[in-house]
C-alpha positions as CSV (number, residue, x, y, z in Angstrom):
1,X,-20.3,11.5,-23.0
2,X,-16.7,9.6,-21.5
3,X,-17.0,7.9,-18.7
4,X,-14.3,9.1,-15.8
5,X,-13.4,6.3,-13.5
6,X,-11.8,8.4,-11.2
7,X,-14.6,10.4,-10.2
8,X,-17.0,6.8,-10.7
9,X,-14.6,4.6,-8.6
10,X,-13.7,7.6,-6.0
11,X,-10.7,6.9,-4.0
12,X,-10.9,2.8,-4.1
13,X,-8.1,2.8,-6.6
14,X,-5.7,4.8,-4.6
15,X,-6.6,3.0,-1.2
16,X,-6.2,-0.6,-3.5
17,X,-2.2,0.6,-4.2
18,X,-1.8,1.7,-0.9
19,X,-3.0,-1.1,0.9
20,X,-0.8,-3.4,-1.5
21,X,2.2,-1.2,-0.5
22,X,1.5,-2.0,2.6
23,X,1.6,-5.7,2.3
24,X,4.4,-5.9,0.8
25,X,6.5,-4.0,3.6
26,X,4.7,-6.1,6.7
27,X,5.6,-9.2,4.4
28,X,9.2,-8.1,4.2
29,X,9.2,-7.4,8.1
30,X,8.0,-11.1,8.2
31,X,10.3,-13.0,5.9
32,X,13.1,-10.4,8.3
33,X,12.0,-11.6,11.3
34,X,15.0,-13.3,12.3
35,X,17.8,-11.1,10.5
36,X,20.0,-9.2,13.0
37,X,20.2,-5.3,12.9
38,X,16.8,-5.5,10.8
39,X,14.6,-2.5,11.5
40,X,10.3,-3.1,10.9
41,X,9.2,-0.8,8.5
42,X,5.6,0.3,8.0
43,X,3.6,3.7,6.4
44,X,1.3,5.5,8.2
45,X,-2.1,4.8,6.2
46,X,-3.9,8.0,7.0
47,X,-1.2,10.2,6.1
48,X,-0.6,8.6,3.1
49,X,-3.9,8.4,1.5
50,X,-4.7,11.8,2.6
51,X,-1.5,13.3,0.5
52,X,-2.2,11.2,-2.4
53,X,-5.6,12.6,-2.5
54,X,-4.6,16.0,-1.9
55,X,-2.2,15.8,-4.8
56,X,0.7,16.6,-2.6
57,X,4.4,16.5,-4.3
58,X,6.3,13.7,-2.4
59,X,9.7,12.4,-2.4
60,X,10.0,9.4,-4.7
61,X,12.8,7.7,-6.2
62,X,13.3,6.7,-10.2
63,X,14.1,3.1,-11.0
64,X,16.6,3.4,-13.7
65,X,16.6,0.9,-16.9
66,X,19.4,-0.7,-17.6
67,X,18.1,-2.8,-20.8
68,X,15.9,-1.7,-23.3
69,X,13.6,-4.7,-22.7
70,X,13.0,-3.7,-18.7
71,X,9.9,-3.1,-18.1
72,X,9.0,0.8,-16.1
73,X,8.2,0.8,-12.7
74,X,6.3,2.9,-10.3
75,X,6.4,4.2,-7.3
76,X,3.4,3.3,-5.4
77,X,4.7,4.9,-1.9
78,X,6.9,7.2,-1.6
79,X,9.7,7.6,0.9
80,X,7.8,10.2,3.1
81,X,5.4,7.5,3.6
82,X,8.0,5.2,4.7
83,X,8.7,4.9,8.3
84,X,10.3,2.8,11.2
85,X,8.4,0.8,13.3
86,X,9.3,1.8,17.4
87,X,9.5,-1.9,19.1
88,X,7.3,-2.3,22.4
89,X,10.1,-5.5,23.8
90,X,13.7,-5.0,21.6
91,X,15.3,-7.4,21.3
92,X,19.4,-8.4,21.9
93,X,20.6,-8.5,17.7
94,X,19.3,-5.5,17.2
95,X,16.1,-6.8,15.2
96,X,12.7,-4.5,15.7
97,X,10.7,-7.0,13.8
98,X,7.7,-8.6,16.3
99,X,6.4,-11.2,14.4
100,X,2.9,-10.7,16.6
101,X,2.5,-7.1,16.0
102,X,3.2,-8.0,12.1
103,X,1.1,-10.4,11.8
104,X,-1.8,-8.7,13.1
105,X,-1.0,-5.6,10.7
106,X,-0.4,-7.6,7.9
107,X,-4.5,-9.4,8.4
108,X,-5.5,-6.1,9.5
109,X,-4.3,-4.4,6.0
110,X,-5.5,-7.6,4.2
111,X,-9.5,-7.0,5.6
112,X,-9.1,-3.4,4.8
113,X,-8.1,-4.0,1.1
114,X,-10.5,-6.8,0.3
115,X,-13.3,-4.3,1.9
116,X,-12.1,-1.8,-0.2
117,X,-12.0,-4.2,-3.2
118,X,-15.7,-5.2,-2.8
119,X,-16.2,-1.5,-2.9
120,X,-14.8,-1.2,-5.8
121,X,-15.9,-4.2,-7.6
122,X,-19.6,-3.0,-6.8
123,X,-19.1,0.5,-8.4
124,X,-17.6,-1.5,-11.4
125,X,-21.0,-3.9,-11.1
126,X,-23.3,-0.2,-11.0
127,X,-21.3,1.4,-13.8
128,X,-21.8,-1.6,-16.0
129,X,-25.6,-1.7,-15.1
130,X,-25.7,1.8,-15.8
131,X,-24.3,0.7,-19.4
132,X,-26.7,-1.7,-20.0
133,X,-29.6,0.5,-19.3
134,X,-30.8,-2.1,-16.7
């Protein structure tokens, strides 16, 4: 009998890409903090997770090769999931990065993926148990 990991590791996978995503659009608000015109971007977590699970088609974009030895990419959000982030002070250049706000999103996003990565790792630890016959 195969062993499925998506129905042994549930929805921790998904929530794991996600939550990278994530990162790495409150990092690039970070290193943006300071750029003029730059507008915070961010996804809205629930929404996200909740059409991934459901199977839902989304808009994503194709990253094209323009050498045989690129390697293919993926999309791990897609541009519905993408939105702007509304500023509670704006500021004069234009910028709607608030390095506070980020911050505390990007630690926020960090505790939720390394709960949901203990999650995971202990399904991982039960399915090899389970192996083993212990």
């Amino acid at each position: 009998m195969a062993i499925s990991f998506q129905q042994a590791t549930g929805f921790f996978e998904t929530t794991l890409a996600l939550k990278a995503g994530r990162a790495e659009l409150l990092a690039n608000n970070l290193a943006n903090a300071d750029t003029p015109n730059f507008k915070a971007r961010d996804i809205d977590f629930k929404a996200a997770l909740s059409r991934e699970l459901g199977g839902q088609h989304r808009a994503t974009f194709t990253l094209d090769n323009t050498q045989a030895r690129h390697i293919d990419g993926q999309a791990v959000m897609s541009l519905d999931d993408i939105l702007y982030r509304t500023p509670l002070q704006p500021s004069v250049d234009g910028n709607t990065v608030e390095e506070q706000i980020e911050h505390s999103a990007y630690m926020k996003n960090a505790l939720g993926f390394q709960a949901s990565f203990t999650l995971l790792n202990g399904k991982f630890k039960g399915l090899m148990t389970a192996i083993r016959g212990e």
